[in-house]
C-alpha positions in Angstrom: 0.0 0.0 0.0 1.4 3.5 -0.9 1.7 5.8 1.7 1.3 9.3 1.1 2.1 12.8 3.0 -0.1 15.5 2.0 1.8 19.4 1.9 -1.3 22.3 1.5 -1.8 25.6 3.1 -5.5 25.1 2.3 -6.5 28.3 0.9 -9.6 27.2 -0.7 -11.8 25.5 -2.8 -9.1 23.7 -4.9 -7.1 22.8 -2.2 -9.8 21.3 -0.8 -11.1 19.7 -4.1 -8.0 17.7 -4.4 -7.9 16.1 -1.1 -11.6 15.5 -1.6 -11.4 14.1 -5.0 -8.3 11.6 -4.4 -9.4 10.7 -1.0 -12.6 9.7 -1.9 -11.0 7.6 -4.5 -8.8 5.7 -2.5 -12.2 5.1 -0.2 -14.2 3.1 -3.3 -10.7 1.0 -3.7 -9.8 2.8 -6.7 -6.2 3.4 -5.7 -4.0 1.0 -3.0 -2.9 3.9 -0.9 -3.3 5.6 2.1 -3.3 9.7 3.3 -0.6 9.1 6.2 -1.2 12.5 7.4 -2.1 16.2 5.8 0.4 19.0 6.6 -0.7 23.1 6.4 1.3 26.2 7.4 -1.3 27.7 8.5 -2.9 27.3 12.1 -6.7 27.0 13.6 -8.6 29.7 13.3 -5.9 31.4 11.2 -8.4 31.8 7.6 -12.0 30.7 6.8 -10.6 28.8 4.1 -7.8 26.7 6.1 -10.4 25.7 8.6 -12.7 24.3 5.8 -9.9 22.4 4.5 -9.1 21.1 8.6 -13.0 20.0 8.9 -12.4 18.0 5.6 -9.1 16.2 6.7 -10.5 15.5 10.0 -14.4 14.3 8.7 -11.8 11.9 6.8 -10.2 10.8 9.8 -6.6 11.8 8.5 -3.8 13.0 10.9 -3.4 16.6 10.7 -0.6 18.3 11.8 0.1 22.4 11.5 2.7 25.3 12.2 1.7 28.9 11.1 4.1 30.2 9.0 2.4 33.8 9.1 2.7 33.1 12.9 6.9 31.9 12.4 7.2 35.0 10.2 6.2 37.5 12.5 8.2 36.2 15.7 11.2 35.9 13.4 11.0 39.6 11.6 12.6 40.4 8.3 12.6 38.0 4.9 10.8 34.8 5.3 13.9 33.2 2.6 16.4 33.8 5.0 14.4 31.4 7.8 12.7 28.9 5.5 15.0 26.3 6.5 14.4 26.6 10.2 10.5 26.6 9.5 11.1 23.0 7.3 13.1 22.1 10.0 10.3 22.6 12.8 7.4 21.3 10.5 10.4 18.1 10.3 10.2 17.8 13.7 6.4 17.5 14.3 6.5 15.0 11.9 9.1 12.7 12.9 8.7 9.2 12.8 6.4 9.8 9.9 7.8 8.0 6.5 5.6 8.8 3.8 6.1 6.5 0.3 5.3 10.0 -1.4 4.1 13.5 -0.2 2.1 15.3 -2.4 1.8 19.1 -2.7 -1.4 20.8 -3.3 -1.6 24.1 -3.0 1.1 24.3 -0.4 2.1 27.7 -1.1 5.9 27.4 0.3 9.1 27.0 -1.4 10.7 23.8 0.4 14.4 24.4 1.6 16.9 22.0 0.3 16.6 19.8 3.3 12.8 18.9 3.4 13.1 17.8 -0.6 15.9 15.8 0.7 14.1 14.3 3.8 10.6 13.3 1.4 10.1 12.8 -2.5 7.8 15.3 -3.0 5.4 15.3 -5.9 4.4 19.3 -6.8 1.4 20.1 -9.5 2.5 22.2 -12.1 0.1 24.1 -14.4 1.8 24.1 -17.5 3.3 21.6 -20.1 7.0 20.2 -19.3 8.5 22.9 -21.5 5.8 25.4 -20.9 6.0 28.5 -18.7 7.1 29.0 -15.5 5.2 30.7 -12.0 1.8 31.1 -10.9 -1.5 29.6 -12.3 -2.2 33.3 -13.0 1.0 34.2 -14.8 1.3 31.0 -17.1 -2.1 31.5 -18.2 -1.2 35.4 -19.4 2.1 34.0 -21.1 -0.2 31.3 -22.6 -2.2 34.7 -24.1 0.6 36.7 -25.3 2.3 34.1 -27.3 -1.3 32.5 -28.8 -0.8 29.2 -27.7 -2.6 26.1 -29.0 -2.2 24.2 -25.7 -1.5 23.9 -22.7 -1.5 21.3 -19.6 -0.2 20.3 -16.6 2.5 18.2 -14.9 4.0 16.7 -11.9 7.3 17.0 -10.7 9.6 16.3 -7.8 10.4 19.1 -6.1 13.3 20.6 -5.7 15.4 23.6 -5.1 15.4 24.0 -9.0 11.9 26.1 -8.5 8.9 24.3 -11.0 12.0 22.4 -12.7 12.4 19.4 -11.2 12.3 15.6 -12.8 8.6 15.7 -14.6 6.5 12.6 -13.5 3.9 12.8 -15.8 1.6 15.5 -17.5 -1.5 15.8 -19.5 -2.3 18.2 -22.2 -4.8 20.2 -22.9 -6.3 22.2 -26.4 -6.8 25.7 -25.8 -8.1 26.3 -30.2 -11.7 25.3 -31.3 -14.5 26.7 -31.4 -15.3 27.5 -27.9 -11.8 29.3 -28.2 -12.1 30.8 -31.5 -14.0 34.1 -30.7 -12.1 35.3 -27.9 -8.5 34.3 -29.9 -10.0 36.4 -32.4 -11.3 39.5 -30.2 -7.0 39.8 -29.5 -6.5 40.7 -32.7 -7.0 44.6 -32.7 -6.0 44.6 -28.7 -3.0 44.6 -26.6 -2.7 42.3 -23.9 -1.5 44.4 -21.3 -4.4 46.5 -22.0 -6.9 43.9 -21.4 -4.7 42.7 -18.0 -5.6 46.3 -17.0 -9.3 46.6 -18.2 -10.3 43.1 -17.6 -7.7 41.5 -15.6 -8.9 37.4 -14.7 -12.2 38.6 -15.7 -11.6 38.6 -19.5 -13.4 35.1 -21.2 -10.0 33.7 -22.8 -8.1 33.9 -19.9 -11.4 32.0 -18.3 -11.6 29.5 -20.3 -7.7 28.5 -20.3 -8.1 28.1 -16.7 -11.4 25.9 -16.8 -9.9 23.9 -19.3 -6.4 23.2 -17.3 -8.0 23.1 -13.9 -10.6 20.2 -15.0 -8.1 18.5 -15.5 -5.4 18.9 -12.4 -7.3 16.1 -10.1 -7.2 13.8 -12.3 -3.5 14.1 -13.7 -2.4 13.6 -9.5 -5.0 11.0 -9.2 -2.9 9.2 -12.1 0.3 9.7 -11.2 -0.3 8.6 -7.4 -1.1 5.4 -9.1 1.4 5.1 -11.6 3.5 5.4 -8.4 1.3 2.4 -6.7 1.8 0.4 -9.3 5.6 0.9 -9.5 5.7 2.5 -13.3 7.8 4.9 -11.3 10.1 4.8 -8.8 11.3 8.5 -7.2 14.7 8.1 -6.2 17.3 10.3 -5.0 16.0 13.4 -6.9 15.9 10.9 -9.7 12.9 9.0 -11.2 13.1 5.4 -12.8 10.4 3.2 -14.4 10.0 0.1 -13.6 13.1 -1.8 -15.2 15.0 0.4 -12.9 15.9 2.7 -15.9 15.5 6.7 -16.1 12.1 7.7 -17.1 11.8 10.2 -19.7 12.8 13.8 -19.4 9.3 14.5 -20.1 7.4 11.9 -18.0 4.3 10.1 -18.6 1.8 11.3 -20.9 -1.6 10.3 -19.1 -3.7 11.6 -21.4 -5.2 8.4 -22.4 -6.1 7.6 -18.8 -6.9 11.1 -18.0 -9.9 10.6 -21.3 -11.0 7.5 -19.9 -11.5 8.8 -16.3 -13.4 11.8 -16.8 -15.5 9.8 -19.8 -16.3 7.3 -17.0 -17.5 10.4 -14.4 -19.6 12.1 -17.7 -17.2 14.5 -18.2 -15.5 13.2 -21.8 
């Protein structure tokens, strides 16, 4: 049975959507795994949002165990950078004894330090293609804009220091043309995009409909991975991944596509 740590600051509705969505999976017997524990940096009481996502944990039974990095920001002073590794080395320490196959992170919205993607393989959701853009959600979704893509997607990664560039697990992609797309492609054509950033901002439909597209798909692409990972198609080792002949996988992963299509045919979403 694969045992898995779960890394989110639970800000919201996605956070919570992914523990939800792959918990409830491994429930009906769909994946040989177990939640070990879930992890946040934020404490009780600390944002409506993180206490929605402790209620879920906890109506799950799952271990949860916290430390406030807002709270270890402010009794420390100055940049948070220059203290991340004493923070990964407290949130180490409340979870000794705890070995995790995996640990997932889900809208855990730290940079690890060195030694925690040492201590843990750490699996980090990625919205963008292998060689796509860089940063937040947000910001990939504006690059996607200004240089017309035709798709986009998402991947896993391990973590590590190397922000958003770490060995790719898998990733799924995602058509961003057609004719749901076609109008608002074309409405760019007299317009600059920095214009519409300030006018319109997140509001404006393209960007919308990127996101909805990408973000449909995000539970499902962990879901897959995590049992790729069961099934030992791929090993995380070292900072390194291998398949299982024991060689390297890919530089660009697994594409899951196939079993991403099935899956959400299956729930009535194909």
């Amino acid at each position: 049975m694969l045992s898995i740590g779960w890394f989110s600051t639970g800000r919201g509705e996605g956070s919570r959507g992914l523990l939800q969505f792959v918990q409830e999976r491994i429930l009906k017997g769909n994946l040989n795994a177990q939640i070990q524990f879930v992890f946040s940096n934020r404490g009780p009481g600390e944002a409506a949002g993180s206490d929605q996502f402790f209620d879920l944990a906890r109506s799950y039974d799952l271990p949860l165990v916290t430390l406030s990095s807002a709270e270890f920001r402010r009794q420390r002073g100055g940049s948070f950078a220059r203290h991340r590794e004493e923070f990964d080395q407290q949130a180490s320490s409340l979870l000794s004894g705890r070995q995790p196959d995996i640990c997932v992170l889900a809208g855990y919205m730290l940079i690890l330090g060195g030694a925690m993607c040492r201590q843990y393989p750490f699996l980090n959701l990625h919205p963008a293609l292998p060689d796509g853009p860089i940063g937040t959600w947000q910001e990939v979704i504006w690059q996607l804009i200004e240089t017309t893509a035709t798709h986009t997607g998402a991947m896993i990664h391990l973590a590590t220091e190397a922000v958003d560039r770490g060995p790719v697990v898998s990733y799924c992609t995602v058509p961003i043309v057609g004719e749901e797309f076609k109008p608002h492609w074309k409405d760019l054509d007299e317009r600059d995009v920095s214009q519409i950033k300030t006018s319109q901002g997140e509001d404006f439909k393209l960007f919308q409909l990127i996101r909805q597209a990408e973000y449909q798909r995000e539970p499902y692409l962990l879901f897959e991975t995590l049992r790729t990972v069961a099934d030992g198609k791929v090993l995380p080792k070292e900072n390194r991944l291998l398949n299982n002949l024991g060689k390297p996988l890919s530089a660009n992963g697994l594409c899951l596509d196939e079993e991403i299509n099935r899956a959400m045919i299956e729930d009535g979403l194909g």
